[in-house]
C-alpha positions, -999 to 999 in steps of 0.1 A, spaced: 669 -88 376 634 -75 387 610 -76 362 581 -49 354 549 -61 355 533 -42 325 496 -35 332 469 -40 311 444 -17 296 416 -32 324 440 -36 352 452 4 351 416 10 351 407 -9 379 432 7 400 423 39 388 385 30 395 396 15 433 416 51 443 390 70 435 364 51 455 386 50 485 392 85 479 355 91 484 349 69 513 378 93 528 359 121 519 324 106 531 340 101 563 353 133 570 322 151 555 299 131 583 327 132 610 325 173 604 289 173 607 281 151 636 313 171 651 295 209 644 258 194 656 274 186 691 292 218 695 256 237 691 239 215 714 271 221 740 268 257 732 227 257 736 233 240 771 257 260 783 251 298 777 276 317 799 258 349 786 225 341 801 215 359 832 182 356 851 167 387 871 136 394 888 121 423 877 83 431 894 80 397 908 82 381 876 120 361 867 135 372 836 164 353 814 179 380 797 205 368 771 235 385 758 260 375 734 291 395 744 303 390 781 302 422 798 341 432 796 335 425 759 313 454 755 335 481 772 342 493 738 310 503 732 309 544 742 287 549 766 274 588 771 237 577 784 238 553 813 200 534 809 182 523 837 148 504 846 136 535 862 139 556 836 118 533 810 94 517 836 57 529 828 64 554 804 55 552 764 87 552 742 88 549 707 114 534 684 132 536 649 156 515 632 176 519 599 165 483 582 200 472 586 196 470 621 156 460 626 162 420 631 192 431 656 165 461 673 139 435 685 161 417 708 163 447 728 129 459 726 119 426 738 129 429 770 120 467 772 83 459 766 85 440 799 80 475 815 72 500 790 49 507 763 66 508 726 55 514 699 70 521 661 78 555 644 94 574 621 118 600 631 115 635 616 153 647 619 169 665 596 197 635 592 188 616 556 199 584 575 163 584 594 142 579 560 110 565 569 99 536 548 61 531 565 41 564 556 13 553 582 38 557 611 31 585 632 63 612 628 85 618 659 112 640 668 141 639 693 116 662 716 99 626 720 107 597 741 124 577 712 152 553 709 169 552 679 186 520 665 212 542 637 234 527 613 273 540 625 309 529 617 312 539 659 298 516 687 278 540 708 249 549 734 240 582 733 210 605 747 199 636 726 171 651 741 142 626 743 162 604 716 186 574 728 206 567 701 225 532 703 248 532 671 262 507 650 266 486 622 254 448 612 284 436 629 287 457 661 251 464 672 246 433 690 275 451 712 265 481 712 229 464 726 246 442 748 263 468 765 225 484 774 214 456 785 243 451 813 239 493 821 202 489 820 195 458 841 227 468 861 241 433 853 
């Protein structure tokens, strides 16, 4: 007959004790494994941007980076097709709702290549447009503006001198996107 080691106090401990650091050595493992894992996929994703397109534009070569592919964006309602010509040496200025300022820049990077922007508020009756910078000056849609609005709808719009692109935290970076292909004819 088989008998039954009993354990002592000590040796239940011990095991106990030798579990839980293998346990963690497991864990350590997988913790470092993950990390050295997500650092490689940036630096694969940082070498190889398939959303990066260069253009010349005046003589000078231009990266312009997107972060949709083009047939990504054709969601994005389009009722104003933008173009180079359009913006090229004229003075536009610009409003964005705060949730979409950080998003706003990226685009107005690449439009200050060619045309002269600068920041406003916009005096529409809409109580999205609330200006939080009193020393602005106060523009209207019978301006050359372009409007960054906060919308549930992905859109590009013109009314009047305004070019609205709409959109939220989560879809203006399409909605952007999908300008940047119309505009540099991408």
């Amino acid at each position: 007959m088989a008998r039954l080691k009993l354990l002592t106090k000590k040796e239940r401990e011990r095991r106990e004790q030798r579990k839980q650091i293998i346990f963690a050595i497991i864990v350590a493992i997988i913790m470092v494994a993950s990390v050295i894992g997500f650092t490689l996929e940036l630096s694969y994703r940082e070498q190889s941007n398939p959303y990066e397109h260069t253009i010349e534009l005046y003589g000078r070569k231009i990266t312009i980076n997107t972060l949709y592919s083009k047939n990504e964006t054709g969601d994005v309602v389009l009722d104003f097709i933008p173009s180079v010509d359009y913006f090229a040496g004229k003075r536009f200025y610009f409003y964005s709702s705060p949730e979409l300022r950080q998003s706003a820049v990226r685009l107005l990077q690449y439009l200050s290549y060619f045309t002269l922007l600068n920041e406003a508020c916009l005096n529409e009756s809409k109580a999205a447009y609330k200006c939080y910078n009193e020393e602005l000056p106060l523009k209207s849609c019978d301006d050359d503006v372009l409007v960054f609005a906060y919308s549930n709808a992905s859109k590009i719009e013109k009314q009047k001198g305004c070019i609205i692109l709409s959109g939220n935290e989560t879809t203006i970076e399409k909605t952007i996107d999908r300008f940047l292909y119309e505009l540099f004819s991408l």
